[in-house]
C-alpha positions as a Markdown table, in Angstrom:
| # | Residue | x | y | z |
|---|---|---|---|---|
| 1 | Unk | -1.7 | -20.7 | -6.1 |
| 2 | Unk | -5.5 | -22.6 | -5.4 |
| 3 | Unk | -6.0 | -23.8 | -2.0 |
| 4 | Unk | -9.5 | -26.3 | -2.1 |
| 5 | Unk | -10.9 | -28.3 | 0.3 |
| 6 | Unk | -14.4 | -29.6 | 1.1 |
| 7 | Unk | -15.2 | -25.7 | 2.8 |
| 8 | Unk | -13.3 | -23.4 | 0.7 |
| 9 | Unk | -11.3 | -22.6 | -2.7 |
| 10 | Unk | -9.4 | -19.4 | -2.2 |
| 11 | Unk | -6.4 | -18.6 | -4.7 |
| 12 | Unk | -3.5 | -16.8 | -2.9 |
| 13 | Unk | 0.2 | -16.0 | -3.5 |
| 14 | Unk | 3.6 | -15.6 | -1.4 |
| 15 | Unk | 6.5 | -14.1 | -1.6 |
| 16 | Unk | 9.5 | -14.1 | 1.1 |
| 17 | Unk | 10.1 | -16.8 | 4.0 |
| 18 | Unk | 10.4 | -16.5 | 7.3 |
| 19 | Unk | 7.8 | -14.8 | 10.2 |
| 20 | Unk | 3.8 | -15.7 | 8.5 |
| 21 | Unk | 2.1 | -12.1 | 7.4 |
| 22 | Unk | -1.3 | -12.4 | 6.2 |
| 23 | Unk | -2.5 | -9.6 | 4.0 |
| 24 | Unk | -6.3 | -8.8 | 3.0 |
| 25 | Unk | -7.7 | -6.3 | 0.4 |
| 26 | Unk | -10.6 | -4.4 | 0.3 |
| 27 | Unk | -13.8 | -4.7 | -1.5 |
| 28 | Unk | -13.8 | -5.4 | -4.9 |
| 29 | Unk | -10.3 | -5.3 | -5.8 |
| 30 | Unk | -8.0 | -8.8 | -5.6 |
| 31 | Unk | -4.6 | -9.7 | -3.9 |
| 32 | Unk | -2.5 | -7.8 | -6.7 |
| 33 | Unk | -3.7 | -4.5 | -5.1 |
| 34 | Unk | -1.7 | -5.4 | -1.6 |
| 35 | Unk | 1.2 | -7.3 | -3.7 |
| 36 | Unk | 2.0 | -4.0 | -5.4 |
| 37 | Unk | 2.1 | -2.0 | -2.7 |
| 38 | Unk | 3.9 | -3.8 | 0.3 |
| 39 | Unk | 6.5 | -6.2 | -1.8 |
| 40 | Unk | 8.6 | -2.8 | -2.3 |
| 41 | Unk | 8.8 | -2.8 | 1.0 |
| 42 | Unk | 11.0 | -5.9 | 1.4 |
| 43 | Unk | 14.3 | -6.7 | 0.5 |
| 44 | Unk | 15.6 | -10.7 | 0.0 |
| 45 | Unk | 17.1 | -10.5 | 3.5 |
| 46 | Unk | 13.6 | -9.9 | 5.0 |
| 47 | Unk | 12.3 | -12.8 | 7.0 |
| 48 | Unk | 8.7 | -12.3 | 6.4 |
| 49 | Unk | 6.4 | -15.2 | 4.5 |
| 50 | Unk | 3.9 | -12.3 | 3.0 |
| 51 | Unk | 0.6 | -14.0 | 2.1 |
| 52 | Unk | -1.2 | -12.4 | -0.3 |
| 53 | Unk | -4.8 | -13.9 | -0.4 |
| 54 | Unk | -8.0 | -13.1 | -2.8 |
| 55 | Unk | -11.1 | -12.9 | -0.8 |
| 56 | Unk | -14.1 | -15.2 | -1.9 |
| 57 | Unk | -16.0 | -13.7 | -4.9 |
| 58 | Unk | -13.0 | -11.7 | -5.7 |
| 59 | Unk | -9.6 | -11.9 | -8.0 |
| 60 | Unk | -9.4 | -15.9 | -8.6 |
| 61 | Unk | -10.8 | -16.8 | -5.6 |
| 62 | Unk | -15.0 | -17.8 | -6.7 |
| 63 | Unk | -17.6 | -16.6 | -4.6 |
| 64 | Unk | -19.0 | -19.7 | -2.3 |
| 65 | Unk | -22.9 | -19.9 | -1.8 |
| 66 | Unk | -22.5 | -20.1 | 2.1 |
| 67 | Unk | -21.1 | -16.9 | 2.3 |
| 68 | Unk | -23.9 | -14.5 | 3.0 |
| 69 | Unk | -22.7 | -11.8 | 5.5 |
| 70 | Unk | -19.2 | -10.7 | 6.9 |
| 71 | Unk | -19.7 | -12.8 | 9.4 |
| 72 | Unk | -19.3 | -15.8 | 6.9 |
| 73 | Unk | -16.7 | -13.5 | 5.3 |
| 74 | Unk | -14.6 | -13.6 | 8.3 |
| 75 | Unk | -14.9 | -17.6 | 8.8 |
| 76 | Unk | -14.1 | -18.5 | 5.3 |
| 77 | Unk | -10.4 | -16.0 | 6.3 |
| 78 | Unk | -10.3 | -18.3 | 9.5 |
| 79 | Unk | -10.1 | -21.1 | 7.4 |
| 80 | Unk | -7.3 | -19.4 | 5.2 |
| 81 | Unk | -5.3 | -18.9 | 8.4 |
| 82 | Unk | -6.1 | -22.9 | 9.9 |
| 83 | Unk | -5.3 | -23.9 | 5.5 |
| 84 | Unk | -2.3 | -21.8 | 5.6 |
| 85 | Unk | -0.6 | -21.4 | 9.0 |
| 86 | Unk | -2.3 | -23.0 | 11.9 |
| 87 | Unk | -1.1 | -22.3 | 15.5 |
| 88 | Unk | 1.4 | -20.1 | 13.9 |
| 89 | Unk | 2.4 | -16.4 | 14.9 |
| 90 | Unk | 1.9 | -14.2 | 12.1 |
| 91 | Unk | 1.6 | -10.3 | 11.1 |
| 92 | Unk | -1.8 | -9.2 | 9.9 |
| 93 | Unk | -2.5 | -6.3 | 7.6 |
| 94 | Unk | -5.9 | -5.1 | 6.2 |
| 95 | Unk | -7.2 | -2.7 | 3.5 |
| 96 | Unk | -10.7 | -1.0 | 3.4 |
| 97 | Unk | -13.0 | -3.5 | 3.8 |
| 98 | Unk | -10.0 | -5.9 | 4.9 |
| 99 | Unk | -9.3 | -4.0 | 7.9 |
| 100 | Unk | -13.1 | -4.5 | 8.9 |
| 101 | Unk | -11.9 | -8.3 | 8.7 |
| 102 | Unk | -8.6 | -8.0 | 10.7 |
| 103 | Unk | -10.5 | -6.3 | 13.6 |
| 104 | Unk | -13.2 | -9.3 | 13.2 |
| 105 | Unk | -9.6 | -11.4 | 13.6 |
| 106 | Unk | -8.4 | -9.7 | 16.6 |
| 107 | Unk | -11.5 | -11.6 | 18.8 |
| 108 | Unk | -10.0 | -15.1 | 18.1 |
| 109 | Unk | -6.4 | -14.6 | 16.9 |
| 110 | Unk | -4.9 | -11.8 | 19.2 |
| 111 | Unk | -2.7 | -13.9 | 21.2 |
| 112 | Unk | -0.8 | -15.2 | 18.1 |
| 113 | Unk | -0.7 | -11.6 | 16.0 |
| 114 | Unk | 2.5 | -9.5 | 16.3 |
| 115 | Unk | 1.4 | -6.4 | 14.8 |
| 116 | Unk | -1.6 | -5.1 | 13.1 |
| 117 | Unk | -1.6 | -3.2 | 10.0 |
| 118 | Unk | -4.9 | -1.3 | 9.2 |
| 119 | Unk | -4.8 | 1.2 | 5.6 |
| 120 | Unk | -7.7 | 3.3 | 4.8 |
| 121 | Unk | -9.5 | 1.0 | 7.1 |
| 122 | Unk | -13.3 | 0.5 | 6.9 |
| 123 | Unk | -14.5 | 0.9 | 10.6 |
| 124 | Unk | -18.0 | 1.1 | 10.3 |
| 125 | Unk | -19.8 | -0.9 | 7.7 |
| 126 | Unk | -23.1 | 0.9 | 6.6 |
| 127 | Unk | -21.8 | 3.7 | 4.3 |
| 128 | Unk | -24.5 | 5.9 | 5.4 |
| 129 | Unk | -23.5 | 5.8 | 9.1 |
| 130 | Unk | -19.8 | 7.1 | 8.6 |
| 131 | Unk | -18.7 | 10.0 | 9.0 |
| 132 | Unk | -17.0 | 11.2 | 5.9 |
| 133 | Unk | -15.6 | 14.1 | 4.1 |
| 134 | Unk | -17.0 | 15.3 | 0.6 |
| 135 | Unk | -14.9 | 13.8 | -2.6 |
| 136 | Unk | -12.1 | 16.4 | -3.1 |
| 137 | Unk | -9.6 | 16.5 | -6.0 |
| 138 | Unk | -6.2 | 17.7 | -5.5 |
| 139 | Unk | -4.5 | 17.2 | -8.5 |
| 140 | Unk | -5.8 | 16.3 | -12.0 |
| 141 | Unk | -4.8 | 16.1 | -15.3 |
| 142 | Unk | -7.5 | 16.9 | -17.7 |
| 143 | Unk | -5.7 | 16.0 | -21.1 |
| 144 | Unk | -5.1 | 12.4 | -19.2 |
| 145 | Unk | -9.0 | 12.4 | -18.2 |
| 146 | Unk | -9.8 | 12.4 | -22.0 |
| 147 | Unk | -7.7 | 9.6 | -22.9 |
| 148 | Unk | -9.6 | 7.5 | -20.8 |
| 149 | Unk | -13.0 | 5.5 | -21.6 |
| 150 | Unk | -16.0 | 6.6 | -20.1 |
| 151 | Unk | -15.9 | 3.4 | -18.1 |
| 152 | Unk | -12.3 | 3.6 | -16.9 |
| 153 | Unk | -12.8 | 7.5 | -15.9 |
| 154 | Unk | -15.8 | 7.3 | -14.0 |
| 155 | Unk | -14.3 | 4.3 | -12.4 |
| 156 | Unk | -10.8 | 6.3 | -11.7 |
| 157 | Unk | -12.5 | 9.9 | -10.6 |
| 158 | Unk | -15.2 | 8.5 | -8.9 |
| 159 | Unk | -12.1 | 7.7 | -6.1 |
| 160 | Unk | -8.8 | 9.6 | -6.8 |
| 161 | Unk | -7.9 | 12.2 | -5.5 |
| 162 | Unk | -4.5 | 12.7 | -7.4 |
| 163 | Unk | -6.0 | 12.2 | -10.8 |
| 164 | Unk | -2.5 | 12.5 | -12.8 |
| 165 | Unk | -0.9 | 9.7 | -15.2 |
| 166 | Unk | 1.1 | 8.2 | -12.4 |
| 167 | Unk | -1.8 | 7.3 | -10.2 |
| 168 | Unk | -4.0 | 6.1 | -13.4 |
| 169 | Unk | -1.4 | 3.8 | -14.3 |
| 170 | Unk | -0.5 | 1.9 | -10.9 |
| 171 | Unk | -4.6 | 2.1 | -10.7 |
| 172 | Unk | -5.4 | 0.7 | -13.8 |
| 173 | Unk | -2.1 | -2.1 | -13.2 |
| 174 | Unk | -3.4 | -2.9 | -9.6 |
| 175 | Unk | -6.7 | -2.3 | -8.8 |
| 176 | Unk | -8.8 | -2.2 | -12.0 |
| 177 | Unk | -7.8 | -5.2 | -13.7 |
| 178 | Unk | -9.2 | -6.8 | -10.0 |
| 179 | Unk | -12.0 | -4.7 | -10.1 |
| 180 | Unk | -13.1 | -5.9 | -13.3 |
| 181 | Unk | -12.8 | -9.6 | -12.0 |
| 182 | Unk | -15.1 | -9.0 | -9.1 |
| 183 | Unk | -18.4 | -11.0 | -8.5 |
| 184 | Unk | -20.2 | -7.4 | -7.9 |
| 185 | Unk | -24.1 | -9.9 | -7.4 |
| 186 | Unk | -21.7 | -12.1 | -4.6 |
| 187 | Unk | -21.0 | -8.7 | -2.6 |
| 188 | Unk | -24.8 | -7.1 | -3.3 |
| 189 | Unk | -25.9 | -9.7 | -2.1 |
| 190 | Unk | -24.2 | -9.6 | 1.5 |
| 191 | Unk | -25.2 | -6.0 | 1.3 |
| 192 | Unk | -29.5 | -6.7 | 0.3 |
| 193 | Unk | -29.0 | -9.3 | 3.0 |
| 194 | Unk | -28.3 | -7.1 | 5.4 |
| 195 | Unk | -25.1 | -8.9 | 6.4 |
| 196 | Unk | -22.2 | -6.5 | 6.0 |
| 197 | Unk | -21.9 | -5.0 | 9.4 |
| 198 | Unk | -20.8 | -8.0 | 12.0 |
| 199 | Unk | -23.4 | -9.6 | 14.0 |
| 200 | Unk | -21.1 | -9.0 | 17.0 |
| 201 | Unk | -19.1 | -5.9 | 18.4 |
| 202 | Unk | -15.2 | -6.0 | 16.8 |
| 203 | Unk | -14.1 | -3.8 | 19.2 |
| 204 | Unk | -15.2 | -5.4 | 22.2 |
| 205 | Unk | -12.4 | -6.7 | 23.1 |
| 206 | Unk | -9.0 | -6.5 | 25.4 |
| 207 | Unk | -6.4 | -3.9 | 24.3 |
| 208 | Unk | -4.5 | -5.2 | 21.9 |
| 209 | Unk | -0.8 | -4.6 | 22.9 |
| 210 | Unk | 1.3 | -5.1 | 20.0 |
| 211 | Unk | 2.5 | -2.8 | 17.4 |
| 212 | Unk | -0.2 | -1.4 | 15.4 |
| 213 | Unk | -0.6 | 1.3 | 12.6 |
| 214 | Unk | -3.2 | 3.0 | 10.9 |
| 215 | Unk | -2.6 | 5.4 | 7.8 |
| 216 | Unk | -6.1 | 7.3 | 6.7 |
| 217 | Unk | -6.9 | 9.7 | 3.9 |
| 218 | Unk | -7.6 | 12.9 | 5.2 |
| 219 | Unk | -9.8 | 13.2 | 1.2 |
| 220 | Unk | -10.9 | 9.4 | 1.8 |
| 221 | Unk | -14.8 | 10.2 | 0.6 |
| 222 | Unk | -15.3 | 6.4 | 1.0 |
| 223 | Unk | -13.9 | 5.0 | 4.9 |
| 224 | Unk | -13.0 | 8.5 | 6.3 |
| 225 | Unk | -10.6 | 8.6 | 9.1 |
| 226 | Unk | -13.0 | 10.2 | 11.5 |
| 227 | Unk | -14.3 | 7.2 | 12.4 |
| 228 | Unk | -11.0 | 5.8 | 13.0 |
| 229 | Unk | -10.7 | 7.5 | 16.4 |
| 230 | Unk | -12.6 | 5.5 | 18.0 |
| 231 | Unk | -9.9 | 1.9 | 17.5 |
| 232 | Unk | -7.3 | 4.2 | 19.3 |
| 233 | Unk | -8.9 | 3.4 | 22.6 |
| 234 | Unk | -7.7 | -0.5 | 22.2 |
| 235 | Unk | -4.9 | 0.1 | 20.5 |
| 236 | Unk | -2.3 | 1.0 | 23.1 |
| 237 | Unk | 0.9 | 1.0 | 20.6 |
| 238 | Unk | -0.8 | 2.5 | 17.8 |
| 239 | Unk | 0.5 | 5.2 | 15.3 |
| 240 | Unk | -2.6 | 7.0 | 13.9 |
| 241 | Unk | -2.4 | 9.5 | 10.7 |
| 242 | Unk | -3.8 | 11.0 | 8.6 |
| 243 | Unk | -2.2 | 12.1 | 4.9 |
| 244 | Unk | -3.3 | 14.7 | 3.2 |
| 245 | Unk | -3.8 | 15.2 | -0.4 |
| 246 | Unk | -4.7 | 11.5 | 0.1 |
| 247 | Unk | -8.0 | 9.4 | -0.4 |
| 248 | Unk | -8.9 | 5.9 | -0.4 |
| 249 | Unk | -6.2 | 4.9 | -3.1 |
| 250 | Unk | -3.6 | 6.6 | -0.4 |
| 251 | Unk | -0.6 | 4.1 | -1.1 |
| 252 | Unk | -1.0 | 5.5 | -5.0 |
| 253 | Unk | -1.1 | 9.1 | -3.7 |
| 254 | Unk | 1.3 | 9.5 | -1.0 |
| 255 | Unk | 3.7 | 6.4 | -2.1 |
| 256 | Unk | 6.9 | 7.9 | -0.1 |
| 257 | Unk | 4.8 | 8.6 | 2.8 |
| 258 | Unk | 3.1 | 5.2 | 3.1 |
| 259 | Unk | 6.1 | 3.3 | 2.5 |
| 260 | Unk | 8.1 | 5.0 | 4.9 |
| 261 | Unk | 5.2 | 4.9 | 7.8 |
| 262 | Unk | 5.0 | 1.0 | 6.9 |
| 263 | Unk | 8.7 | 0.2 | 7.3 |
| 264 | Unk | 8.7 | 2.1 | 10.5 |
| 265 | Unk | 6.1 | -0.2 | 11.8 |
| 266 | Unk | 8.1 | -3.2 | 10.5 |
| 267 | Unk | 11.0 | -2.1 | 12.5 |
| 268 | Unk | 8.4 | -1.6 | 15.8 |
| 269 | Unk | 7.3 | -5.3 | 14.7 |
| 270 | Unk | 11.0 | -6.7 | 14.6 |
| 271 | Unk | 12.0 | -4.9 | 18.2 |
| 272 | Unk | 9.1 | -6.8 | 19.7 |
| 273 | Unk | 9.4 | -10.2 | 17.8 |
């Protein structure tokens, strides 16, 4: 679906009814990403709206010329949340660079979120002052690695960390075909500019006391999960791991794990809500 108005087009999809839950991908990558991996998740007698968005510049959603840092990022998502459900309580849920975004949410909105949802979350945003471990390969399958283009493996190894047939395919399904959309100039740009980190503190902020989880990659060469330490300290009813044999494609690698930590938080959610 297309959303337009005089500030914003953003293209977005739904699935469900019931309690709002917005959900934001990472850099690069588009809304089918997040689809794939939370709709199993749900069964028809869920009550959750889940709301699915593509960030500006990204999937169908075309990159807007106001947009020059995350700070701009972040307001064009207010205005998907004022567009989509204003003064509504809803469930927010972030990946990679889309967890920068939900903490950027948490200043404005954290009276009216129910539970915060961070995967492989980026924490801080300059690359070069994270801490994080070297790229590690657990598993890979070399006769699948030849198959490949050189485009498509440089694309796949230069992340995975499970580099068999399974993970190719749900990464090639999900997350390339968004990758391949991507205005790459939009998000250089932000970066040249000098705009990716916030101009303000995220975490300066009151505790946020509603059910919370964060699942890192303890191989995640790209966000780390040392860095993630430090959200603990406002995030009283926080569950905090970190998966082995796991990088930054983590709900690919450890599927059973993921979806089995997520449904526990939906059922922390529902006791509360």
């Amino acid at each position: 679906m297309l959303y337009s108005d005089n500030y914003i087009t953003f293209n977005y999809e739904e699935a469900g009814e019931g309690k709002p839950m917005l959900i934001l991908h990472g850099n690069g990558p588009d809304h089918r990403m997040m689809m794939s991996c939370m709709e199993p998740l749900f069964s028809s007698q869920d009550q959750y709206r889940r709301i699915y968005v593509d960030l500006p510049g990204m999937g169908m959603s075309p990159a807007a010329e106001w947009i020059r840092s995350s700070d701009d990022m972040l307001r064009a998502v207010k205005m998907m949340i004022e567009a989509l459900i204003p003064n509504e309580r809803f469930l927010l849920v972030g990946q990679s660079y889309g967890g920068y975004l939900a903490r950027g949410l948490l200043g404005e909105y954290a009276e009216l979120i129910d539970g915060l949802f961070l995967l492989c979350p980026c924490v801080i945003a300059e690359s070069s002052k994270r801490e994080l471990p070297p790229h590690q390969v657990m598993v890979q399958d070399a006769e699948l690695l030849k198959e490949l283009s050189a485009a498509d493996r440089e694309e796949f190894i230069s992340i995975a960390v499970v580099q068999d047939r399974t993970v190719w395919e749900r990464f090639s399904r999900e997350i390339l075909c968004g990758l391949q959309l991507a205005d790459e100039a939009f998000m250089e740009r932000i970066k040249a500019d000098g705009g990716y980190p916030f101009s303000f503190e995220a975490d300066a902020i009151a505790p946020f006391e509603k059910p919370s989880l964060i699942i890192t990659g303890r191989q995640d060469s790209m966000t780390g999960y040392k860095d993630v330490w430090k959200l603990l300290d406002f995030l009283p009813h926080a569950t905090f791991a970190v998966l082995d044999r796991a990088g930054h494609n983590l709900h690919l690698e450890q599927e059973e794990l993921f979806k089995a930590m997520a449904k526990e938080w939906l059922s922390r959610v529902s006791n509360e809500t």
